[in-house]
C-alpha positions as CSV (number, residue, x, y, z in Angstrom):
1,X,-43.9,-50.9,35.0
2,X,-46.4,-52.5,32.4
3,X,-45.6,-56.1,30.9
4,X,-45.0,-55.0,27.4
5,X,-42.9,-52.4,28.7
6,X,-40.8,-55.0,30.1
7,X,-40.7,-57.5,27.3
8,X,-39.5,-54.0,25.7
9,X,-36.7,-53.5,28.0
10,X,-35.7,-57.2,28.0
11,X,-35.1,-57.0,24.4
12,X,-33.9,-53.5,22.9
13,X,-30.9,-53.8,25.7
14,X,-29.8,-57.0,24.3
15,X,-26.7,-56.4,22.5
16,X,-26.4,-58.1,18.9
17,X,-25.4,-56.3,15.7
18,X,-25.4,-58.1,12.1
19,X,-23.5,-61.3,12.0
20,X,-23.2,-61.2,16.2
21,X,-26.7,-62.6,16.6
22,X,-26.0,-65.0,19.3
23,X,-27.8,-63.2,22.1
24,X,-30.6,-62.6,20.3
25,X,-30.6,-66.0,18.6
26,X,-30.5,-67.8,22.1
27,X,-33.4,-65.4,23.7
28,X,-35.7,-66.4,21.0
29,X,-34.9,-70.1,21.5
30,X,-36.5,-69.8,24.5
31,X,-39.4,-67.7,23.8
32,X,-40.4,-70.3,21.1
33,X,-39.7,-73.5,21.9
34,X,-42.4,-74.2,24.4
35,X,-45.2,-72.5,21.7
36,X,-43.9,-74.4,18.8
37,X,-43.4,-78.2,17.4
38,X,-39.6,-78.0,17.0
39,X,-36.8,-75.4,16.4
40,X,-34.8,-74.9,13.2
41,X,-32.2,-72.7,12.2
42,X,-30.0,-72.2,8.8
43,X,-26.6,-71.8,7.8
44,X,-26.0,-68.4,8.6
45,X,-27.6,-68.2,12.2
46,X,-31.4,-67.7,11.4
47,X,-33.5,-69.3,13.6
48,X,-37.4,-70.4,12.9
49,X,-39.6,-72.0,15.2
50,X,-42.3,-74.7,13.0
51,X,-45.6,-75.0,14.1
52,X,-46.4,-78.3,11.1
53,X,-49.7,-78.0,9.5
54,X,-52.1,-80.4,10.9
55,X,-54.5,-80.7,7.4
56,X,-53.3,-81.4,3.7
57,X,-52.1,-79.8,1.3
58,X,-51.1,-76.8,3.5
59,X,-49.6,-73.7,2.5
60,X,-45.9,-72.9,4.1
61,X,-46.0,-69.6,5.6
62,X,-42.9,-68.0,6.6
63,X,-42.6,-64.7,9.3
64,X,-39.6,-63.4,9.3
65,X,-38.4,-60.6,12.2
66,X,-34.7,-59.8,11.7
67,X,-32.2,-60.3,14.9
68,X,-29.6,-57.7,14.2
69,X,-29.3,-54.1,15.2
70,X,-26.7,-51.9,13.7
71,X,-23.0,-51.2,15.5
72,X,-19.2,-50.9,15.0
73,X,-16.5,-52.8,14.3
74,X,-12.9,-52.0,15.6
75,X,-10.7,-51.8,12.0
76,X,-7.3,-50.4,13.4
77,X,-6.3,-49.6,17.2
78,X,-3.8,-46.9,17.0
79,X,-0.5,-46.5,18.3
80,X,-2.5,-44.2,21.2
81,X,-4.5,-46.8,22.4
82,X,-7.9,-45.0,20.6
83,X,-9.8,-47.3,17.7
84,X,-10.5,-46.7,14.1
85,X,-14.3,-48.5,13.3
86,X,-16.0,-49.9,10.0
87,X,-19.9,-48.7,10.1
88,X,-21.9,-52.1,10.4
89,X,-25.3,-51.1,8.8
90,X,-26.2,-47.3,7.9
91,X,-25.3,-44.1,10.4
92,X,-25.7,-40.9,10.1
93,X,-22.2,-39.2,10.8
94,X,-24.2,-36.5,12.9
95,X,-25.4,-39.3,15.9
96,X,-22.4,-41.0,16.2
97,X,-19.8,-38.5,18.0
98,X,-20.1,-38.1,21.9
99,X,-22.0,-41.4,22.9
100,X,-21.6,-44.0,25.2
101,X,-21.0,-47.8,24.0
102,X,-20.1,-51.2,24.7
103,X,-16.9,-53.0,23.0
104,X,-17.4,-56.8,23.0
105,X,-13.9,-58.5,22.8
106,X,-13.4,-62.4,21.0
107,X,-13.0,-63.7,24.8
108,X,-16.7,-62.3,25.9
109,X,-14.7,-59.6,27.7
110,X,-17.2,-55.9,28.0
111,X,-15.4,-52.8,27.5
112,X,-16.3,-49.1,27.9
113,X,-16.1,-46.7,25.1
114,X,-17.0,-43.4,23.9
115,X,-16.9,-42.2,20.3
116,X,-14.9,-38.7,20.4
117,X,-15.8,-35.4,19.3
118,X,-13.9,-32.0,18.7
119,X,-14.9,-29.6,21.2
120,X,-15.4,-26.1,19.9
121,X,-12.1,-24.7,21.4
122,X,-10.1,-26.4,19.0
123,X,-12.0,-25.7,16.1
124,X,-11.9,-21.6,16.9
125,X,-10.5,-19.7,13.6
126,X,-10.5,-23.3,11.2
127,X,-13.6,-22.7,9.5
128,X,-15.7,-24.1,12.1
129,X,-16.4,-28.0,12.3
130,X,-17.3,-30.3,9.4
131,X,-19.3,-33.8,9.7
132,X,-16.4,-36.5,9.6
133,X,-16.6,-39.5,7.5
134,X,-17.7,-42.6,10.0
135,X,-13.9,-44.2,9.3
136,X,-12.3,-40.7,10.9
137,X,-14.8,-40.8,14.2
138,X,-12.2,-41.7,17.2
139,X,-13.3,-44.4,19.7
140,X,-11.5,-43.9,23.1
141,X,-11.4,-46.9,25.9
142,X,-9.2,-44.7,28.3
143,X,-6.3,-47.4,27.3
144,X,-2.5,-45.6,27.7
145,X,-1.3,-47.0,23.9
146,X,-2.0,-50.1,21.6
147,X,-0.6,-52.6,23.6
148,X,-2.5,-51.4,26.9
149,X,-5.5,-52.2,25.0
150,X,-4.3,-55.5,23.2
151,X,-3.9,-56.6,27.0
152,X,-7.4,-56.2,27.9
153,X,-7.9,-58.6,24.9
154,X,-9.3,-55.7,22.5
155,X,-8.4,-56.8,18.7
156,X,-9.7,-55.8,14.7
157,X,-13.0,-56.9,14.6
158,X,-14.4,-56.6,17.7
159,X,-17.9,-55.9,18.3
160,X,-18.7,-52.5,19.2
161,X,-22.8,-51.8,20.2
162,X,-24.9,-48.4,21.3
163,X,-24.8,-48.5,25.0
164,X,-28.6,-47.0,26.0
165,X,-31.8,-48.4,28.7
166,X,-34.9,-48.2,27.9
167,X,-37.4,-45.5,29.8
168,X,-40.8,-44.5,29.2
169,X,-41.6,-40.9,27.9
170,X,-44.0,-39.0,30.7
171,X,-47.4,-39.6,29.5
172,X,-46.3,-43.1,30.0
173,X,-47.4,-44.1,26.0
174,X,-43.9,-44.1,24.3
175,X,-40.3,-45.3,25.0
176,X,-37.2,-44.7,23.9
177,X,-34.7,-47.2,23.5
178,X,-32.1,-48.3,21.1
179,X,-32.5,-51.2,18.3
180,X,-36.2,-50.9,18.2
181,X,-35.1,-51.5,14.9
182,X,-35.8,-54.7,14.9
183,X,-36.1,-55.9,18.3
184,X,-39.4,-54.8,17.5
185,X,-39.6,-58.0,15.2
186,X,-38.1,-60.2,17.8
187,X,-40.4,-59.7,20.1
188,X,-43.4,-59.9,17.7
189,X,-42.7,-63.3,16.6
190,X,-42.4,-64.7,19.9
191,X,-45.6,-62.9,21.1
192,X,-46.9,-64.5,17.9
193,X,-45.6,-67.7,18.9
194,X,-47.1,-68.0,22.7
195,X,-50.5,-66.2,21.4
196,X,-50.8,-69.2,18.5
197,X,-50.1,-71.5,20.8
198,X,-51.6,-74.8,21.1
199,X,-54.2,-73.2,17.9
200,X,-54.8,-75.5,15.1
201,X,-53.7,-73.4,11.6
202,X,-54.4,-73.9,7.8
203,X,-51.1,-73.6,7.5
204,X,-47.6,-74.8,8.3
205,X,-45.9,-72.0,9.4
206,X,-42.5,-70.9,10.2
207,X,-41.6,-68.1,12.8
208,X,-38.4,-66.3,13.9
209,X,-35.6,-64.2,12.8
210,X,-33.1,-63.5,10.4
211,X,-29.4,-62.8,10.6
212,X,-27.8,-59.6,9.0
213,X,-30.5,-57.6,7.7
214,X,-28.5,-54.3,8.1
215,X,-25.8,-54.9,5.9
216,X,-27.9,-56.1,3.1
217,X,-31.1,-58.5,3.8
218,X,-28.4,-61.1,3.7
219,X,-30.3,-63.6,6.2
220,X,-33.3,-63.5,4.6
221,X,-32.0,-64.9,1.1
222,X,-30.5,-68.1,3.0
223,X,-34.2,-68.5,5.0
224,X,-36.6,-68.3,2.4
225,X,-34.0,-70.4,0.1
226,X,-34.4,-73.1,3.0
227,X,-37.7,-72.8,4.1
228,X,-39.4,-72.7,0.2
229,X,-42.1,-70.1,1.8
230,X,-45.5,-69.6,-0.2
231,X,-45.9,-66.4,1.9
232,X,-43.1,-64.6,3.4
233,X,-44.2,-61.8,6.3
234,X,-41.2,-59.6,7.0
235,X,-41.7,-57.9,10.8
236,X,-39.6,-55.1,10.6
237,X,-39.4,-51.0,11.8
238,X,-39.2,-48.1,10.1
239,X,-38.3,-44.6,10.2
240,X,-41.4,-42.2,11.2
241,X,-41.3,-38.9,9.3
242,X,-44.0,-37.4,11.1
243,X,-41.8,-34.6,13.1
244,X,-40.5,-34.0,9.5
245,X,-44.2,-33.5,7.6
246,X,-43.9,-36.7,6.5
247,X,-45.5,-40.0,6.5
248,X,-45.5,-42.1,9.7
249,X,-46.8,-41.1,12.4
250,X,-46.2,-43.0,16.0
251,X,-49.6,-43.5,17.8
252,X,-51.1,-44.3,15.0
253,X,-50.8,-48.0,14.1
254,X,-49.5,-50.3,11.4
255,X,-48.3,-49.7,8.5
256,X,-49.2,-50.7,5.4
257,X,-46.2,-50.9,3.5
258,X,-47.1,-50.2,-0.2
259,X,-43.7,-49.2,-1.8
260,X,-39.9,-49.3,-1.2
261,X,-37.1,-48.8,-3.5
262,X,-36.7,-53.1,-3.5
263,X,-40.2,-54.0,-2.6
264,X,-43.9,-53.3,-4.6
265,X,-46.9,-54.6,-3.1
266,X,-48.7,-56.6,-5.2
267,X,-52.4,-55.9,-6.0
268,X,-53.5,-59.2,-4.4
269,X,-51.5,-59.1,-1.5
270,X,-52.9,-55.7,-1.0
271,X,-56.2,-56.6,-0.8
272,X,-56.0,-59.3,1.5
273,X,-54.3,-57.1,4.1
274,X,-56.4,-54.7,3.5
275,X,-59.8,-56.4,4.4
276,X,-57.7,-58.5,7.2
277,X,-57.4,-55.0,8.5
278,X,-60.8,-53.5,8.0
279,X,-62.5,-56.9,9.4
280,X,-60.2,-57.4,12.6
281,X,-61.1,-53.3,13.4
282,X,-56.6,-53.2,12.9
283,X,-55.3,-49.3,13.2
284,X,-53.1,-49.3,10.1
285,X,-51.9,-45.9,7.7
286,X,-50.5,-46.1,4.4
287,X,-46.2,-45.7,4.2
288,X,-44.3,-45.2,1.3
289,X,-40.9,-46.4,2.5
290,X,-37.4,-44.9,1.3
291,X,-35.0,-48.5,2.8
292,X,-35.7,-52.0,2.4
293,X,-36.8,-55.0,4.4
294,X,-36.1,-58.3,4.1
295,X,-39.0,-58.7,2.1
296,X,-37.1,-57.2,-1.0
297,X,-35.1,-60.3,-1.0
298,X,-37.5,-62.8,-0.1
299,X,-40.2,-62.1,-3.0
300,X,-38.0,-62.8,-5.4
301,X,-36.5,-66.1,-4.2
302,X,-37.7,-69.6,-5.7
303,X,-39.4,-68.2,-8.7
304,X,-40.8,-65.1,-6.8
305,X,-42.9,-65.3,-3.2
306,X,-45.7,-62.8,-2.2
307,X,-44.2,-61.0,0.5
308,X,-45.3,-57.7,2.2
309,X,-44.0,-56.4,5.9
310,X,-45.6,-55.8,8.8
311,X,-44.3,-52.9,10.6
312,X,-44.6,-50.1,13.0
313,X,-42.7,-46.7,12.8
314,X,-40.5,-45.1,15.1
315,X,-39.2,-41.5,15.3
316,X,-35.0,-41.5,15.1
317,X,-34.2,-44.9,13.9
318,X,-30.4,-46.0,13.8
319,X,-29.4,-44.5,16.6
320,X,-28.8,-44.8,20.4
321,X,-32.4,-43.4,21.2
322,X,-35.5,-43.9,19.0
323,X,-38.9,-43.3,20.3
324,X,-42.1,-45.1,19.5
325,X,-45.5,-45.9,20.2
326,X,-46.6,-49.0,22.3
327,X,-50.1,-49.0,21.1
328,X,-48.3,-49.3,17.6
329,X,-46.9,-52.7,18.7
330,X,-50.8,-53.8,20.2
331,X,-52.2,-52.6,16.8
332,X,-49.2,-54.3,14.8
333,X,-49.8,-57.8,16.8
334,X,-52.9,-58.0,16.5
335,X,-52.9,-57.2,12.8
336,X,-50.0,-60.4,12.3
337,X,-52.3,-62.7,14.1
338,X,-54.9,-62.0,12.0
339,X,-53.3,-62.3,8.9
340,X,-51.6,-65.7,10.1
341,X,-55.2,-67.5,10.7
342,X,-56.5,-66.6,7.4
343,X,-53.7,-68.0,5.5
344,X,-55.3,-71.2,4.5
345,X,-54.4,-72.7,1.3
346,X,-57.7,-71.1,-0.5
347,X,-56.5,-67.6,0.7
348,X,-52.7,-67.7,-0.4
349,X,-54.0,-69.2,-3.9
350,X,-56.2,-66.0,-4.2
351,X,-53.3,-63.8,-3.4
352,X,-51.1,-65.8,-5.8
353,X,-54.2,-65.9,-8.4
354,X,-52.3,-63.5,-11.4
């Protein structure tokens, strides 16, 4: 078992979907505090680890991972002791039936679950099955009735998470996991933090995790708000098309992140990653992206912040098993520590130069 396979383990299994950060939120505590000159954190739960500039005049740079993963909340238990959810971030109808997970009750208490599915006997001579809306998908503990389950403490609004291990493929170069999306962040920004440590920057610069980035890049409006960034540097995963003909391809590095439907990269921005890239030797290919990052909300916060992400891509995103690249990750690091050292305040004024 390699090391990065093990930081890998250690933090896709840790279960924390948007606005349930805690578990995430205290694992990153750790992992930063002995790297960086104190710990922050904002209203909502995010949490930033500040290493301050030691010259004048320096440029705040914020890097941003987000903590959540997506999940399930209980909305209704029936009178049958089986749950009704509310989707907490985007599914697919077509991944969620027949899978394992873990319900999280107010009191810490760990449940079992499974989400049901209609087995093909029972769908002979109706037309055959039909993809159910996420609000009709049953959620079975086992319980007898209702108030069986209200006794093991289960209420509305309980947390409800994937329930998968990570393993490596064969060839021993991918894994497959759940919530690489964005534990892949999470675990950039603290090997960002312990690689930067004890270095003397250009900048002062900020370093953690959002809250709630599934259901709407919510953390990231309160962070940058806070935190008055004159870089923001989402670290964030997305989906790989490459099985599909499309663009993304795991094994093959970065990604430079040129378009999404709430994010352009700007010309100047651009550049600078670009020759970061081609200077440091960094693996990167071009992605057009079809979702967001918290970097759609950040740039235009404060009277507008250069932003851009820093990402990898991984093959079945949003579900209990994604598969990805760990070369990607080397390639992606790398790439972020890079970019972090350069951003001196004669750099960011070139990017922000218009």
């Amino acid at each position: 078992m390699t090391d990065l396979f093990s930081k890998i383990k250690e933090v896709t299994e840790i279960p924390a979907i948007s606005g349930h950060e805690a578990p995430v939120r205290d694992y990153l505590r750790t992992q930063l505090t002995p790297h960086v000159d104190e710990i922050l954190t904002d209203g909502l739960g995010g949490i930033f680890g500040v290493k301050h500039a030691q010259v004048t005049n320096a440029p705040r740079i914020l890097v941003a991972a987000h903590m959540d993963e997506v999940g399930f909340m209980v909305s209704e238990i029936k009178p049958d002791g089986t749950f009704r959810v509310v989707e907490i971030g985007g599914w697919n109808p077509m991944v969620v039936s027949s899978q394992r997970f873990k319900l999280f009750t107010r009191d810490g208490r760990e449940i079992p679950v499974i989400s049901g599915s209609v087995p093909p006997h029972l769908t002979r001579g109706a037309g055959g099955p039909s993809l159910p809306a996420i609000s009709d998908i049953v959620f079975d503990g086992g319980f007898a009735d209702k108030t069986e389950a209200e006794n093991y403490g289960i209420r509305p609004g309980d947390t409800i998470v994937p329930e998968s291990t990570a393993i490596l493929t064969a060839n021993g170069k991918n894994i497959i996991s759940k919530a690489w999306d964005n534990r892949y962040g999470v675990l950039m920004v603290s090997e960002l933090a312990k690689n930067l440590s004890g270095q003397t920057l250009g900048n002062e610069l900020y370093v953690g995790a959002n809250v709630q980035e599934e259901v709407g890049l919510r953390g990231a409006h309160t962070a940058t708000t806070k935190f008055d960034p004159e870089i923001f540097l989402a670290v964030d995963c997305s989906p790989a098309g490459d099985v599909y003909g499309g663009q993304g391809k795991i094994g093959e590095g970065t990604l430079l992140r040129f378009f999404d439907p709430g994010h352009l990269l700007l010309p100047n921005m651009k550049d600078f990653l670009l020759t970061t890239a081609e200077e440091a030797g960094i693996k990167y290919q071009y992605y057009c992206g079809k979702g967001g990052t918290d970097a759609g909300a950040a740039h235009l916060k404060n009277g507008g912040v250069p932003s851009t992400t820093i990402g990898v891509c991984a093959r079945y995103i949003h579900s209990h098993q994604t598969l990805y690249a760990m070369d990607d990750f080397l390639e992606a690091q790398a790439f972020l520590q890079a970019l972090v050292k350069k951003l001196d305040r004669s750099t960011v004024d070139l990017i922000k130069n218009y």
